[in-house]
C-alpha angles and dihedrals in degrees: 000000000000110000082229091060095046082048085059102040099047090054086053091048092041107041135274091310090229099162115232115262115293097359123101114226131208125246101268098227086083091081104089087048096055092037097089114346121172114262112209116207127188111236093248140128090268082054099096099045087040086058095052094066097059122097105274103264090014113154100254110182115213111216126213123219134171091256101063104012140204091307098062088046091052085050100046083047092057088045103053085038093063089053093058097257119138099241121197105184122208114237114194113207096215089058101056106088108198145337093279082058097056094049086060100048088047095048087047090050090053097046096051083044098232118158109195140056135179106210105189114172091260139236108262115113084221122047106233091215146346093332136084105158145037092243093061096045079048096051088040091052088047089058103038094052123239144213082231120126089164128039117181126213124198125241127201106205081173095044142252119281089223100023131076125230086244090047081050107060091037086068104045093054086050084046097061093072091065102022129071100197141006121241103208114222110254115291146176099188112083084182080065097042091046090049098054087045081067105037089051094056086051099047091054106252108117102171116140113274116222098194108235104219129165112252122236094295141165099275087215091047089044096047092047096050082044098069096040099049090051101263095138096134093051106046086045087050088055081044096071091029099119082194132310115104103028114293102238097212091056128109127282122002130353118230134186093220097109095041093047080042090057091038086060102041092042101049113090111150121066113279137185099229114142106170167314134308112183116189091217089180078223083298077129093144093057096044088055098044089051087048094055095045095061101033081058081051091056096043 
């Protein structure tokens, strides 16, 4: 379904969407956007207070870096599971290191029951093992066998700083074999969202897109983890910006509204787009405070 359709469907089924006196209102098709997103956490000390803003069962993705490891996201996921959140790991390919490791990751993901698993290349400069890319931990899974029902694959609307936008797409289409949805890098453009919804429906990949969007963060705090978790384009993109989708370096918060409003108003040709994943940085208070408030705007 077009994001412009559900836009129109979910006034019908809500009321006329006449905004109160004096206040602008948002379109209301960003509802089931805003309704259950992912929230993605970092498996660090602030992990467990970060957690205890989100909604109770929401879906909290766990990253891996380098740095941790898939052990400490394996730790952090045993931890969120046992307090009745939906977990999705992420389990970088360049950090597994054999096929002994992977049996052990698959029998820790069943044990702890968890059902989904976003599986992106990784970040280390060295594999630590046998694979290199998210295709081949996807084949090995595949042959192994898995408690997943869901596997993520990661998306780059901006690009890929080694790959190229044809390598990309190659490897998507060989990807939905394995995978069950797409995860989007982080991005505040929603021209550039809308656009790869449609390149990627031309290019013959049609797995489901989670949007990967930025939560209600520090600007200073966000700009600062941009440009160390490889978000360049996009933070150069907010720097010209005169105004439109929260300049970034602005004062006061940063929030995703204007960029979820372009994506809708933009987006006229069916997507398959299912959802939100907002990289909260574990801000997870003011994410959901900026959540609420919108979805009560919409009400």
């Amino acid at each position: 379904m077009s994001l412009s359709r559900d836009l129109s469907e979910t006034i019908t089924a809500e009321g006329n969407g006449v905004p109160s006196p004096g206040e602008p209102q948002p379109p209301l098709g960003l509802r089931p956007l805003l309704d259950s997103p992912r929230l993605e956490l970092l498996p660090l000390k602030s992990l467990e207070g970060a957690a205890s803003e989100a909604p109770p069962g929401a879906t909290l993705t766990v990253t891996c870096s380098p740095k941790k490891g898939i052990d400490a996201t394996l730790r952090a996921a045993e931890t969120l599971a046992a307090r009745g959140f939906r977990v999705v790991p992420h389990l970088a390919a360049r950090m597994v290191r054999d096929e002994g490791h992977l049996s052990e990751i698959v029998a820790a993901a069943a044990r702890m029951g968890i059902t989904d698993a976003f599986i992106p290349g990784g970040d280390a400069k060295r594999p630590a093992g046998i694979y290199t890319s998210s295709l081949e931990l996807l084949q090995a899974l595949d042959h192994h066998g898995h408690p997943f029902e869901q596997l993520g694959v990661a998306g780059y609307p901006e690009g890929h700083w080694l790959l190229s936008e044809a390598a990309l797409h190659d490897e998507l289409r060989a990807k939905q074999r394995y995978a069950t949805y797409l995860v989007t890098q982080m991005c505040f453009s929603g021209e550039s969202l809308v656009a790869y919804l449609a390149r990627l429906e031309t290019e013959g990949v049609h797995l489901p897109v989670y949007a990967g969007i930025a939560g209600a963060l520090d600007r200073i705090k966000l700009a600062t983890i941009g440009v160390k978790i490889g978000i360049g384009q996009s933070l150069r993109f907010l720097k010209h910006q005169g105004g439109g989708i929260g300049n970034l370096f602005g004062a006061g918060d940063y929030e995703p509204t204007e960029l979820l409003e372009e994506v809708v108003s933009q987006a006229t040709t069916p997507t398959r787009l299912r959802g939100l994943h907002i990289y909260t940085f574990n801000q997870v208070a003011k994410t959901e405070a900026w959540r609420r408030e919108l979805l009560g705007r919409l009400s």
